[in-house]
C-alpha positions in Angstrom: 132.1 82.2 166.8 131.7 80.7 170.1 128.5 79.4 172.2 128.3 81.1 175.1 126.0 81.3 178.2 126.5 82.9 181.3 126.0 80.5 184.7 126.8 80.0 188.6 128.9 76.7 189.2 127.4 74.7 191.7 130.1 72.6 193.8 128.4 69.1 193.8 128.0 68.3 198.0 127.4 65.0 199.7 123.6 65.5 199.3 123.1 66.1 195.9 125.4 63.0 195.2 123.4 60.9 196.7 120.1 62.3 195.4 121.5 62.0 191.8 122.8 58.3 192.3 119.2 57.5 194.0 117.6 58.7 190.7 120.1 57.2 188.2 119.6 53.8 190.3 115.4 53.9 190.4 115.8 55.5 186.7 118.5 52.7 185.3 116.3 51.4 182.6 115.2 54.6 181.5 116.0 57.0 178.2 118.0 59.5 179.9 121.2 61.1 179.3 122.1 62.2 183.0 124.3 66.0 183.2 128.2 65.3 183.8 128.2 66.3 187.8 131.1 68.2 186.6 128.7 70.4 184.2 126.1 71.4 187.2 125.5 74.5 186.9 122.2 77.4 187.3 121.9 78.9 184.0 121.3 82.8 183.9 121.3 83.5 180.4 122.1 81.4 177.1 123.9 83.7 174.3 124.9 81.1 171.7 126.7 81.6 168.9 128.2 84.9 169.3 131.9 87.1 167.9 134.6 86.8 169.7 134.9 90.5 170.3 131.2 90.7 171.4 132.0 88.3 173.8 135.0 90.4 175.2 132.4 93.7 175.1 129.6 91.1 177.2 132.9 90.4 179.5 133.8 93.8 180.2 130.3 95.2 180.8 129.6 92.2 183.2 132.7 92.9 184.8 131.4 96.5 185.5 128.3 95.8 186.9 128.3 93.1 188.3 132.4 92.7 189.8 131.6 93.2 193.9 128.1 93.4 194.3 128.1 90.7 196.7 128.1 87.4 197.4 124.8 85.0 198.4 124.1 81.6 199.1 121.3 79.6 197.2 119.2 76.8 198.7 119.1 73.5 195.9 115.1 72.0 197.0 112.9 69.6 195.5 112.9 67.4 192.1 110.7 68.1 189.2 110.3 67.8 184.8 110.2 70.6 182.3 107.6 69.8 180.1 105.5 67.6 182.3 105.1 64.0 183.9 103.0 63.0 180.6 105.9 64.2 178.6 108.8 65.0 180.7 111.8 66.1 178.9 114.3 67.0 181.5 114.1 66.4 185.3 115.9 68.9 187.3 116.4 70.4 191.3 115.0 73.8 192.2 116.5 76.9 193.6 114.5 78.0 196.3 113.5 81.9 195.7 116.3 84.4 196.4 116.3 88.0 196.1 119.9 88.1 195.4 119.6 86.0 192.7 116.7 87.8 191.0 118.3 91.3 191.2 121.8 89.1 189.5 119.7 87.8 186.9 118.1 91.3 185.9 121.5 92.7 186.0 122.8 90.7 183.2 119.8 90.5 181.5 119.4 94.6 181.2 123.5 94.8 180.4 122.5 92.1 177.5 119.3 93.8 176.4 121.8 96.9 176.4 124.2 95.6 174.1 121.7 94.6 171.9 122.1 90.6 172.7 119.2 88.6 172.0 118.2 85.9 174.4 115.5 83.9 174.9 112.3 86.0 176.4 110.8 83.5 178.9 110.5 83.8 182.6 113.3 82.7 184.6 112.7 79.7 186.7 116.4 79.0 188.2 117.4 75.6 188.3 120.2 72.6 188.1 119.3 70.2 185.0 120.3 66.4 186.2 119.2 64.9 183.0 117.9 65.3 179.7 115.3 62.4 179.0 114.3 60.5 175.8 111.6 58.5 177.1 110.4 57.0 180.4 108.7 54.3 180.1 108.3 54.0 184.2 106.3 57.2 184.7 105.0 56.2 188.6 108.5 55.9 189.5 109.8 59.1 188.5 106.5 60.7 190.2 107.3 58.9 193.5 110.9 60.6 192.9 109.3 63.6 192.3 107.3 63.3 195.6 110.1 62.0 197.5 111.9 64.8 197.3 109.4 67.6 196.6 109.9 69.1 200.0 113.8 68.1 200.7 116.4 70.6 200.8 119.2 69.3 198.7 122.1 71.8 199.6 123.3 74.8 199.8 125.0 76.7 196.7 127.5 79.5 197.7 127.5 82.3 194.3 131.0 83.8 194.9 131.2 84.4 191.0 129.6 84.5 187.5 130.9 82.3 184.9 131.0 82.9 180.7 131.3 79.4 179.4 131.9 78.3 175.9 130.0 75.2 175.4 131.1 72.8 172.7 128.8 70.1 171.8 130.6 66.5 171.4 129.0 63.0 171.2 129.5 62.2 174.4 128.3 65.4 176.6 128.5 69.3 176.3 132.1 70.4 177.2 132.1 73.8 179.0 135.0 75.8 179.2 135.2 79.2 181.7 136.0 82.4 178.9 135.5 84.7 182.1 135.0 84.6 185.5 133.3 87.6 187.6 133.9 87.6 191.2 130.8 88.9 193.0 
């Protein structure tokens, strides 16, 4: 058995380097456990614990559908929290909407629903997850963050392929390795 989810690898740019290193220095004192910029990547579907030879029949069938249907480019914008500024839990950057990316993500999700995987049934709102947060004791600083760079394009993403990782949990971070890549 292997965790699995499938993503897009985002190259980390000048930009987002410097947006990350702006928010880890305003948010120093603060309860969060900041993503490895190594790890960045836009989730399209978490598997988890799943057979190895489902995981080659996931490969393949990915491989047929969606090997050379294209590549896009993705626009990285804005700062926000999942839960909420009350209660944020993880503070992430946006992907601006793309058509592309929506017709990718359907893709895999019908070839998974195919197959009989079951993944989470919630609406896909692509993103980059820069932290994971424990507490924040400083809540009008991460909302001027968040307004800061509401409206600032962060950088560009070229999607050239899809990744399978295998995610192992350790103490100090997830490590992801690629099972399959999928040239687009």
């Amino acid at each position: 058995m292997k965790r699995i989810f499938i993503a897009i690898k985002v190259v980390v740019g000048k930009t987002l380097f410097k947006t990350v290193s702006s928010l880890k220095s305003t948010l120093i004192n603060e309860g969060i456990r900041w993503t490895s910029l190594d790890n960045i990547h836009i989730t399209l579907a978490f598997i988890g614990e799943t057979e190895e030879n489902t995981i080659e029949m996931i490969s393949s069938t990915l491989k047929e559908s969606c090997e050379g249907t294209g590549k896009f480019e993705l626009t990285m914008k804005g700062i926000g929290v999942f839960k909420n500024l009350s209660d944020p839990r993880v503070i992430w950057t946006g992907i601006e909407p793309s058509e592309n990316l929506a017709q990718l993500n359907n893709t895999i999700i019908n070839v998974l629903n195919t197959a009989g995987i079951e993944i989470e049934q919630r609406n896909f709102k692509p993103h980059l997850t820069l932290g994971r947060i424990k507490y924040v004791t400083d809540k009008p600083a991460l909302k001027y963050l968040i307004d800061k760079y509401q409206n600032v394009e962060i950088q560009k993403v070229p999607v050239n392929e899809v990744i399978i990782y295998e995610s192992i949990l350790k103490p100090t971070g997830s490590l992801y390795i690629p099972v399959t890549i999928i040239k687009l």
